[in-house]
C-alpha positions in Angstrom: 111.2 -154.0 -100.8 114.0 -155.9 -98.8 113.2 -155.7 -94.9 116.7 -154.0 -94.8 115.9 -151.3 -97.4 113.8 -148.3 -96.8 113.0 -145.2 -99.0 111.7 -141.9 -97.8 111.1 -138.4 -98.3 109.0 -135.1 -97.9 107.9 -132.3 -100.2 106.8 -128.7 -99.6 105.3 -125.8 -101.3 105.0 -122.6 -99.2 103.6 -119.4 -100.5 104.9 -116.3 -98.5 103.5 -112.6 -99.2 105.9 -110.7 -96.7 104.2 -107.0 -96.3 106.5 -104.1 -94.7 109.7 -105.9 -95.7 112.7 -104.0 -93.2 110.1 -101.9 -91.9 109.5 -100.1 -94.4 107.1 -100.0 -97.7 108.5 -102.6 -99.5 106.0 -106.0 -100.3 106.8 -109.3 -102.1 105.2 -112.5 -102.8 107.1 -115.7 -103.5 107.2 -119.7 -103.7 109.3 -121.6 -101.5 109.8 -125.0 -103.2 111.7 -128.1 -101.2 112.2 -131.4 -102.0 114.1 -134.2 -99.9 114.4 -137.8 -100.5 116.6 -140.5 -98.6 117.3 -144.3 -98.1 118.0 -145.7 -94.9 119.9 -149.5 -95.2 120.1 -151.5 -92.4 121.5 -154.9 -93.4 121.7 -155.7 -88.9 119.9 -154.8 -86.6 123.2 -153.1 -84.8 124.4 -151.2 -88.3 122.7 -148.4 -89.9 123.8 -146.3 -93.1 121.7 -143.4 -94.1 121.6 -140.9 -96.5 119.6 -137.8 -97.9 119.7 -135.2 -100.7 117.6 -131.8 -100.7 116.7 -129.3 -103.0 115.4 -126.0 -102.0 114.5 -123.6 -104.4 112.6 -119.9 -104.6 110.3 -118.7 -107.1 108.9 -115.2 -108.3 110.6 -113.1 -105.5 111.2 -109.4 -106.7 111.9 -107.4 -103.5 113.2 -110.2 -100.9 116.7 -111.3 -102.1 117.9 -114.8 -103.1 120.0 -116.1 -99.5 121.4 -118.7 -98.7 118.6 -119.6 -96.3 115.9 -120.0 -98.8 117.8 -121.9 -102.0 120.9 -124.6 -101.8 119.9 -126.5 -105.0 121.0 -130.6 -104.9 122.6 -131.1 -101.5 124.0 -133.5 -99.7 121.9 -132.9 -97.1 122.3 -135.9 -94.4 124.6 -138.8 -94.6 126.3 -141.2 -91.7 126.7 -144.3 -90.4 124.8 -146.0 -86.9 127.1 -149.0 -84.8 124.5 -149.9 -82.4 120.5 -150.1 -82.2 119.1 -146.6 -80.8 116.2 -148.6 -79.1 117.4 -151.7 -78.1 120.8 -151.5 -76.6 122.7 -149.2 -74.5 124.5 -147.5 -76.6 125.3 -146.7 -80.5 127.8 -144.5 -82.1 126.9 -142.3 -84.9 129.8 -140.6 -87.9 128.9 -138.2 -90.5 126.5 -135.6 -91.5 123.0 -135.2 -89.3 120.4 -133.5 -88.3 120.3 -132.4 -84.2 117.9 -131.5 -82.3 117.3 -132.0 -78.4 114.5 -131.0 -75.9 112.7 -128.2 -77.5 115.3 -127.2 -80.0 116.1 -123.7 -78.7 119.2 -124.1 -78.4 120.0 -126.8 -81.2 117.4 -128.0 -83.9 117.5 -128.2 -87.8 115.1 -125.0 -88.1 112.7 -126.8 -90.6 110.4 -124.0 -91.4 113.6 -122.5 -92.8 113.8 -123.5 -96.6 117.3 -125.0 -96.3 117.2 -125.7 -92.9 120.4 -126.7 -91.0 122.7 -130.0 -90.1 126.0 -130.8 -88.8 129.1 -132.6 -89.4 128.9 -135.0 -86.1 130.6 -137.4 -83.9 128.5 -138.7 -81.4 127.9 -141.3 -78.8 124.9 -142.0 -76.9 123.9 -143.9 -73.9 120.4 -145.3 -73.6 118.5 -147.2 -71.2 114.7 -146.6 -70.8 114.3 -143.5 -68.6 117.3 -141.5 -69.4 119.5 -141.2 -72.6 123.1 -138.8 -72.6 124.3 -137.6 -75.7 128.1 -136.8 -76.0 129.3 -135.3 -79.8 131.3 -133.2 -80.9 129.7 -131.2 -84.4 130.2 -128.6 -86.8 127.4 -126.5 -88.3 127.2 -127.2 -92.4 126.9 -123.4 -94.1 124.1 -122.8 -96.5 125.6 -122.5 -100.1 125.1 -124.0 -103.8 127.9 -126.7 -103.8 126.4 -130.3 -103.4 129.1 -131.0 -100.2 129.5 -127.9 -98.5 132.7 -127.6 -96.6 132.6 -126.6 -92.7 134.1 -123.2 -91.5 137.5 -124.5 -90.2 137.5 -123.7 -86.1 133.6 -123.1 -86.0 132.8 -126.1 -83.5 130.5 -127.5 -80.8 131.5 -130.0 -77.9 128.3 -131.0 -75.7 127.1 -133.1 -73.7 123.1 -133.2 -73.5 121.2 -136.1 -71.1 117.6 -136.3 -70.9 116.2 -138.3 -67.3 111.9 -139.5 -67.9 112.2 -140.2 -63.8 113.7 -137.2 -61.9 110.6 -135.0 -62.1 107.3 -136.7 -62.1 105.5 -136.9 -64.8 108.6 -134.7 -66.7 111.5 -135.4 -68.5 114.2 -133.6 -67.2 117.6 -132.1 -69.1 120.6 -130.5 -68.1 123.5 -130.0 -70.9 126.9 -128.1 -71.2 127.9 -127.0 -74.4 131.1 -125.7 -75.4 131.6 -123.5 -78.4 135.0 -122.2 -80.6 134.6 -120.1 -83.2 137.5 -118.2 -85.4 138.4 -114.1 -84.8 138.1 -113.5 -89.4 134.6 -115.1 -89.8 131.6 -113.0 -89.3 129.9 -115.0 -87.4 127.0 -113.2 -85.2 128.9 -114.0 -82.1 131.8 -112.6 -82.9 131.3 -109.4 -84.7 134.5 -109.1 -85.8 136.1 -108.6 -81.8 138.2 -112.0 -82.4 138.1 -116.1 -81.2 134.8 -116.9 -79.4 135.5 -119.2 -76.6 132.3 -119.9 -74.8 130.7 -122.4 -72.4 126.8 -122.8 -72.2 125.3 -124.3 -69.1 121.4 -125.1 -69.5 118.5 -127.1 -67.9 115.4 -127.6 -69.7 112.3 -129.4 -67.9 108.7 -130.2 -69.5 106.0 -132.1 -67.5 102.1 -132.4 -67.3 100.4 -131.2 -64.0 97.1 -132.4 -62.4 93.7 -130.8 -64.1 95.2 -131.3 -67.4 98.1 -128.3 -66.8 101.3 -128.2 -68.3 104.5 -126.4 -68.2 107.7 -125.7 -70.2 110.9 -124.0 -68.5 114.5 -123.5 -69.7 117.4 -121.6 -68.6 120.6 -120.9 -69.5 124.0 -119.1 -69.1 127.2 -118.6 -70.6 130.6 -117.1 -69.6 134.1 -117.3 -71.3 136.1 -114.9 -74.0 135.5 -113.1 -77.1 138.6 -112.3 -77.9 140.0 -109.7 -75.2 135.9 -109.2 -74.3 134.8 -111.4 -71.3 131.4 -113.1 -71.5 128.5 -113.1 -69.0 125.2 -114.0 -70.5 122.1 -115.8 -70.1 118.5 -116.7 -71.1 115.0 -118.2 -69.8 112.1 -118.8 -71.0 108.7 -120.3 -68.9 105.1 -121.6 -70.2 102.2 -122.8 -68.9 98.9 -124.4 -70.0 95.7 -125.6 -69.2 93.6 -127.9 -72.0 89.7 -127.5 -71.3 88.8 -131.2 -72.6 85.5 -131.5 -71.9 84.8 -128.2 -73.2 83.4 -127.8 -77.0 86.8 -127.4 -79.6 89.0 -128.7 -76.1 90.6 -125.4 -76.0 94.0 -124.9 -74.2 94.8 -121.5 -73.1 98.7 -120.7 -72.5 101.3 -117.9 -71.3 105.1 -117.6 -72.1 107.6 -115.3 -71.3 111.1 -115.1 -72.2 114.3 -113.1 -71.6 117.7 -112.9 -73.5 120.4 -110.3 -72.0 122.2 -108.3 -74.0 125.1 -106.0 -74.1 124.5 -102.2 -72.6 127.6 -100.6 -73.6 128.9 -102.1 -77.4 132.2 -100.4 -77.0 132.8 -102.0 -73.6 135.0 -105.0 -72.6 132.1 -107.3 -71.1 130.1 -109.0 -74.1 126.5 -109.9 -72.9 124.7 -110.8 -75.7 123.4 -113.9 -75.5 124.7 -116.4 -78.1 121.6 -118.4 -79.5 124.0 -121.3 -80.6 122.3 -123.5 -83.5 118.3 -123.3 -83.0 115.1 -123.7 -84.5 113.7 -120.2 -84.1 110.6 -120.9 -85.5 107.5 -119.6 -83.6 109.2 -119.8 -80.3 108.9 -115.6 -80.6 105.9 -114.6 -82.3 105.0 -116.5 -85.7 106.2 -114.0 -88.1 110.0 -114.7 -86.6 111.4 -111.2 -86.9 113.3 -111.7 -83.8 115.9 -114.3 -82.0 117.1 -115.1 -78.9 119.2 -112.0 -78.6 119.4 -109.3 -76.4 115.4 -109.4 -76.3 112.2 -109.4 -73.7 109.1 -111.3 -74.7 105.4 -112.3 -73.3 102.8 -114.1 -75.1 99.4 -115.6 -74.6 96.8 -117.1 -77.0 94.5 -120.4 -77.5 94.6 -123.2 -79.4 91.2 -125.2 -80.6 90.5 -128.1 -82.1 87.6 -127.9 -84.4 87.9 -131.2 -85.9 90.2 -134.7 -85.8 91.9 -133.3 -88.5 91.8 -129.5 -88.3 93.3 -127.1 -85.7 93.5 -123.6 -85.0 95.5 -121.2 -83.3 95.4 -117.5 -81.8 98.1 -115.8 -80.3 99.2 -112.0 -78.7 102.9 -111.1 -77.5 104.6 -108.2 -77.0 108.7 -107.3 -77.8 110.7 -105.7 -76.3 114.9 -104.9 -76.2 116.6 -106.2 -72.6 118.3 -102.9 -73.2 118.4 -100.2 -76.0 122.4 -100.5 -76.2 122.3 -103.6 -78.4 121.3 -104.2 -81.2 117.7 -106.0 -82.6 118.3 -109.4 -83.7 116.4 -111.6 -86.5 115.9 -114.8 -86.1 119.0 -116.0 -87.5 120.5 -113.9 -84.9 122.3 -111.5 -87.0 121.4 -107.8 -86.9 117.8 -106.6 -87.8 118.2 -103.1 -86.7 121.7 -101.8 -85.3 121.1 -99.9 -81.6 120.1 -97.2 -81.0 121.0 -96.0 -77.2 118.4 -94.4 -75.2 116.0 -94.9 -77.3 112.1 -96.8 -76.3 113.0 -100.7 -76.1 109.2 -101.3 -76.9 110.1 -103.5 -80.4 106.1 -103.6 -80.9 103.2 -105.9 -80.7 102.1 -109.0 -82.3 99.4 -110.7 -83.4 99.0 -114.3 -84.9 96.5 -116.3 -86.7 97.5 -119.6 -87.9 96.2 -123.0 -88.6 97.1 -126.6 -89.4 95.3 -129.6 -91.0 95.8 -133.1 -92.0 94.2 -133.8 -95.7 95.4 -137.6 -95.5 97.9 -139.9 -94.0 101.6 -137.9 -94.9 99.3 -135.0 -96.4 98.7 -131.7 -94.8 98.5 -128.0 -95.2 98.4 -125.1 -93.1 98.0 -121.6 -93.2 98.0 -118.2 -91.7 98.4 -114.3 -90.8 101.1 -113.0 -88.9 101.4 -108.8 -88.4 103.8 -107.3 -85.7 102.5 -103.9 -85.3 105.7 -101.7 -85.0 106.3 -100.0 -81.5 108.5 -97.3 -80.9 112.0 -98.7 -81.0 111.2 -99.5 -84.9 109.8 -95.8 -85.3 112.5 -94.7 -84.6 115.5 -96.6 -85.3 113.8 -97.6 -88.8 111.4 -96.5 -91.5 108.8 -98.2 -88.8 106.3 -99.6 -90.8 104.3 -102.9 -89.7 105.2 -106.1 -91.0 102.7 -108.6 -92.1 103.4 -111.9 -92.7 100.8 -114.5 -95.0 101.5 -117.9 -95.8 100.0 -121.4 -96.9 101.7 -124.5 -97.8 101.1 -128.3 -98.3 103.7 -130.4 -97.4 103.8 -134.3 -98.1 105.8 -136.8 -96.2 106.3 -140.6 -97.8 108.1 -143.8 -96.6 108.4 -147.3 -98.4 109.7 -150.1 -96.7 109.5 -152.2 -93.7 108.6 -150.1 -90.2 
């Protein structure tokens, strides 16, 4: 091919066999099928114009229903334009639709173990010098849906600035970001649950870094303030890991803990709104593997191990426990809708959870993985639903492919 031409794409195949569906009796099995394929032109090294189409499809699915999430056939999936090299010069500017994700994408990523996933009709600038990069944009989240262009929801937007500095911490890369986010009164958006315009400022500070004896650590905090509609808003969320990788030690294990915290609103029918607003992120594993909960008015701890048995084949283990921040909200799914609505007074113990996964790599691009999830429900789901466990299987393959000049 040309040097200025380059062709690319992924496929995946991911068998799910969700047991206890809603917490109650109900099981499925299904195929989640995605395919995505793009070309990236570059005719200077200072101009950049790429595109991508996806098609995500589900198979075989009796019990679960068709959403938006899992199938948006033939989509227009990413497409902009680059002034400026993002390695080589200070600064580019980027138009169009894209993909975002910064520092450990829980508060903005694409979600890719979502079938559709997410992007973003952006403007953006960013600043780059080796040690530091700031990104300024201004997006708007692209809705799931079977049209091959998918419109924006008209007031539904995100201002944000997000900078990332290698030499502030030692050995950590360091990054603060503000974000600002609008959001119309007649949508129903999670955030707004029908009380009217969500005006809302996020201020956050994330901060990874290695430690002596082969430690490591994760933090990130954030809080919000501003309106929902004649509601004000004060609400915040953290999360902290740490880990320790036993090299020399058969399978190199590394042990970790986590814990995390998002507040949420005691009294619904008050004027002070408190649940915290997840923005855009990739959900993913960040609460337990089987992903029935998001970053919502919700309590969290976790510890497990992770060994490598091979180059090419690792395996995971992994125990957390859920809870409510307070029984007067609501349970949240990952998305960050409602899972189960409150139910005051009640036991905020959401249940425990145990995962099983693993990961490996059949060739260059090639690799599968596979896995059991099972929250065992506790006695907020006993009693607010039909409380049955949920257990979640899964396996996949997923191929990856580029042609070109790299």
């Amino acid at each position: 091919m040309p040097r200025w031409l380059r062709i690319g794409g992924d496929y995946r195949d991911r068998f799910e066999g969700p047991q206890g569906v809603g917490y109650t009796p109900t099981h499925d099995a299904y195929l989640l099928d995605r395919l995505r394929v793009n070309a990236e032109v570059q005719p200077k090294s200072w101009l950049l114009f790429y595109g991508e189409v996806q098609d995500a499809r589900i198979f075989f699915n009796d019990h679960v229903a068709t959403s938006v999430s899992d199938e948006d056939t033939w989509t227009l999936w990413q497409a902009y334009s680059q002034l400026g090299n993002s390695t080589s010069s200070w600064v580019d500017v980027l138009a169009g639709r894209q993909v975002l994700r910064f520092g450990d994408e829980r508060v903005i990523g694409p979600s890719p173990w979502n079938n559709v996933g997410r992007t973003f009709n952006v403007v953006r600038l960013d600043l780059h010098h080796p040690g530091f990069k700031v990104s300024i944009f201004s997006a708007a989240v692209v809705p799931a849906g079977n049209t091959f262009l998918h419109g924006t929801i008209p007031g539904d937007d995100l201002h944000a600035i997000y900078a990332s500095f290698e030499s502030v911490v030692p050995h950590a890369v360091f990054e603060p970001y503000v974000m600002w986010h609008v959001a119309p009164g007649n949508y129903g958006l999670p955030e707004t649950v029908g009380r009217g315009h969500l005006n809302e400022v996020t201020a956050g500070l994330h901060l990874k870094g290695t430690l002596p004896r082969n430690f490591d650590y994760d933090t990130e905090w954030d809080g919000q303030t501003g309106t929902l509609g004649t509601d004000s808003i004060g609400a915040w969320a953290g999360y902290v890991g740490f880990g320790k990788r036993f090299a020399a030690a058969a399978l190199r294990p590394r042990i970790f803990a986590e814990a995390n915290v998002a507040s949420g609103t005691k009294n619904l029918a008050g004027t002070h709104w408190s649940t915290f607003d997840q923005l855009y992120p990739s959900n993913h594993d960040k609460y337990g593997f089987a992903d029935v909960a998001g970053r919502r008015n919700l309590e969290q701890t976790r510890a497990g191990v992770e060994e490598v048995l091979t180059a090419k084949w690792s395996i995971r283990q992994a125990f957390e426990g859920l809870w409510l921040f307070t029984s007067g909200d609501n349970f949240y799914a990952s998305s960050g809708a409602i899972s189960v609505a409150a139910h005051p007074g009640a036991n905020r113990h959401i249940g425990n959870e145990l995962d099983l996964t693993s990961t490996y790599e059949i060739d260059k691009g090639l690799h599968c993985g596979f896995g059991y999830a099972r929250l065992f429900a506790g006695a907020f789901l006993k009693t607010a639903s039909q409380g049955h466990d949920y257990g979640y299987p899964y396996a996949y393959v997923e191929y990856n492919f580029l042609r070109g000049a790299q």
